[in-house]
C-alpha distance (Angstrom), angle and dihedral (degrees) to the residues before:
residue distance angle dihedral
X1 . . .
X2 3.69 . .
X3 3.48 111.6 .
X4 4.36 84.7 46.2
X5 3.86 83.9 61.6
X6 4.09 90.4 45.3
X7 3.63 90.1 38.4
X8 4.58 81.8 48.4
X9 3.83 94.7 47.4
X10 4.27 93.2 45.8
X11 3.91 83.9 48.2
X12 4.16 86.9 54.2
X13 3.45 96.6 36.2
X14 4.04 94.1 51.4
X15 4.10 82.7 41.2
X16 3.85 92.6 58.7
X17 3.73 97.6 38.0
X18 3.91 86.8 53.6
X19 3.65 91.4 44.6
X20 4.23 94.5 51.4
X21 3.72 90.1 57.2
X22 3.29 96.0 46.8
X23 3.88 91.2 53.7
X24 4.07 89.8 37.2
X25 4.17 89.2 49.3
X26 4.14 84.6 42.0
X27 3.60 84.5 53.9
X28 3.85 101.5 52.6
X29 3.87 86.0 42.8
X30 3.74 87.7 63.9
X31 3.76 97.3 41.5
X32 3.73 92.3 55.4
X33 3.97 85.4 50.1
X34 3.56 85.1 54.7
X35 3.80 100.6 49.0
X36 3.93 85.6 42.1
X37 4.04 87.7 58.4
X38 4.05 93.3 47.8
X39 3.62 84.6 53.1
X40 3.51 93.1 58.5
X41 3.34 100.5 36.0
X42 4.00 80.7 59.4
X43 3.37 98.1 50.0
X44 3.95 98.0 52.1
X45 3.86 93.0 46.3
X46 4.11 88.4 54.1
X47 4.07 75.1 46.4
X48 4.24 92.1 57.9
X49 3.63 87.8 36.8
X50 3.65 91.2 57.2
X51 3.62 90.6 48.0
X52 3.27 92.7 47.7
X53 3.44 90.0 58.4
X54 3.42 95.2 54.4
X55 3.55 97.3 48.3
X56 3.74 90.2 59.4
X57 3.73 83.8 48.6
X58 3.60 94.6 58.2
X59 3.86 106.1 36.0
X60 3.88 90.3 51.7
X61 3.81 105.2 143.1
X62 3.96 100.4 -125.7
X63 3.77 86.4 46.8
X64 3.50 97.8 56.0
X65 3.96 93.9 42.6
X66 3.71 86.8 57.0
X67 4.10 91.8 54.2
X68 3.69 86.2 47.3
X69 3.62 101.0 45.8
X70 4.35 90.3 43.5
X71 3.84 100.9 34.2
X72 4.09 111.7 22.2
X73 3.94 104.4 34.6
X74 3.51 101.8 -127.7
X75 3.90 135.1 157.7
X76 3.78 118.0 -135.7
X77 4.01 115.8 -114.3
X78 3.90 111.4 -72.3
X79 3.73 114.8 -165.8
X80 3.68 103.3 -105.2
X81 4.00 97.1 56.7
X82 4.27 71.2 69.8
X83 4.14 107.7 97.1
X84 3.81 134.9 172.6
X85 3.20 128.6 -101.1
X86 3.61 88.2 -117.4
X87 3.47 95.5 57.0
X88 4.25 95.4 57.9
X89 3.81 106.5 92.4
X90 3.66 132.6 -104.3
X91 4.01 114.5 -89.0
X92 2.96 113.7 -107.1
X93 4.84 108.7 -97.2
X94 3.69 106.8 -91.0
X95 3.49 117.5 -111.6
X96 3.91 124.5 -107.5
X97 3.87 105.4 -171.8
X98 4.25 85.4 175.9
X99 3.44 93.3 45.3
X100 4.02 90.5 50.3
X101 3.78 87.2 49.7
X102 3.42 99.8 55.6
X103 4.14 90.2 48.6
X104 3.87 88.4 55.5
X105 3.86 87.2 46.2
X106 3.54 87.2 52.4
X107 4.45 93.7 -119.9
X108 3.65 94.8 106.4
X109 3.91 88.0 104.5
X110 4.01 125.0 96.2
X111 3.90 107.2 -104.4
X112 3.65 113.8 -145.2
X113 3.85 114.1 -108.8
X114 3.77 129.3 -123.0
X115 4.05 112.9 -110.4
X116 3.44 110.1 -115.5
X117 4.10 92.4 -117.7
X118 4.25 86.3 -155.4
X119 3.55 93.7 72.1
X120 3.30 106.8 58.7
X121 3.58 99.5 -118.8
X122 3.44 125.1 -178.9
X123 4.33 92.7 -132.8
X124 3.63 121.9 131.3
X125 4.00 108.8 -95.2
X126 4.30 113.8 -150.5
X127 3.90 93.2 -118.8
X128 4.22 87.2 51.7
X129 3.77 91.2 39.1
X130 4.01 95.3 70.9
């Protein structure tokens, strides 16, 4: 009966010891994942920076007024193409298909609301109304 409980408690101990480095081994598996992912997280935000870079490069205001001025044509801003805000026209009413339905049906007009007899509001009431 002895040795089955030494034989038992080897089996465990052997059991647990394999089962630790699996979990530590596990565990440096998903640390290297980690440090993997930082790295590319790294490299594609020295990626945007780069292409930020280059946008700003590109979109540079003497740089584009040189394309426009060789390749489109166009005439820099003079001071009268400037306007007020007062002198843009009105936009145009919005359109309320619902609302022009119920005119046509005739609902379009405010209906008179029933007073809330709780209260103890002063409204008119149909029996005191005669």
């Amino acid at each position: 009966m002895l040795r089955i409980l030494n034989v038992l408690a080897v089996a465990v101990l052997i059991g647990s010891a394999v089962y630790a480095y699996s979990v530590k081994y596990e565990t440096i598996l998903y640390a290297e994942q980690i440090l993997k992912t930082r790295h590319l997280i790294g490299a594609e935000q020295d990626g945007i920076e780069k292409l930020k870079a280059e946008w700003a490069i590109l979109t540079r205001p003497d740089r584009l007024a040189a394309l426009a001025d060789h390749g489109l044509g166009l005439q820099r801003l003079s001071l009268d193409q400037i306007v007020q805000a007062t002198d843009l026209p009105d936009p145009p009413p919005k359109v309320d298909s619902i609302g022009r339905k119920l005119d046509s049906l005739g609902l379009g007009e405010p209906t008179a609301t029933p007073s809330d007899k709780s209260a103890g509001g002063s409204a008119a009431t149909p029996s005191s109304a005669r």
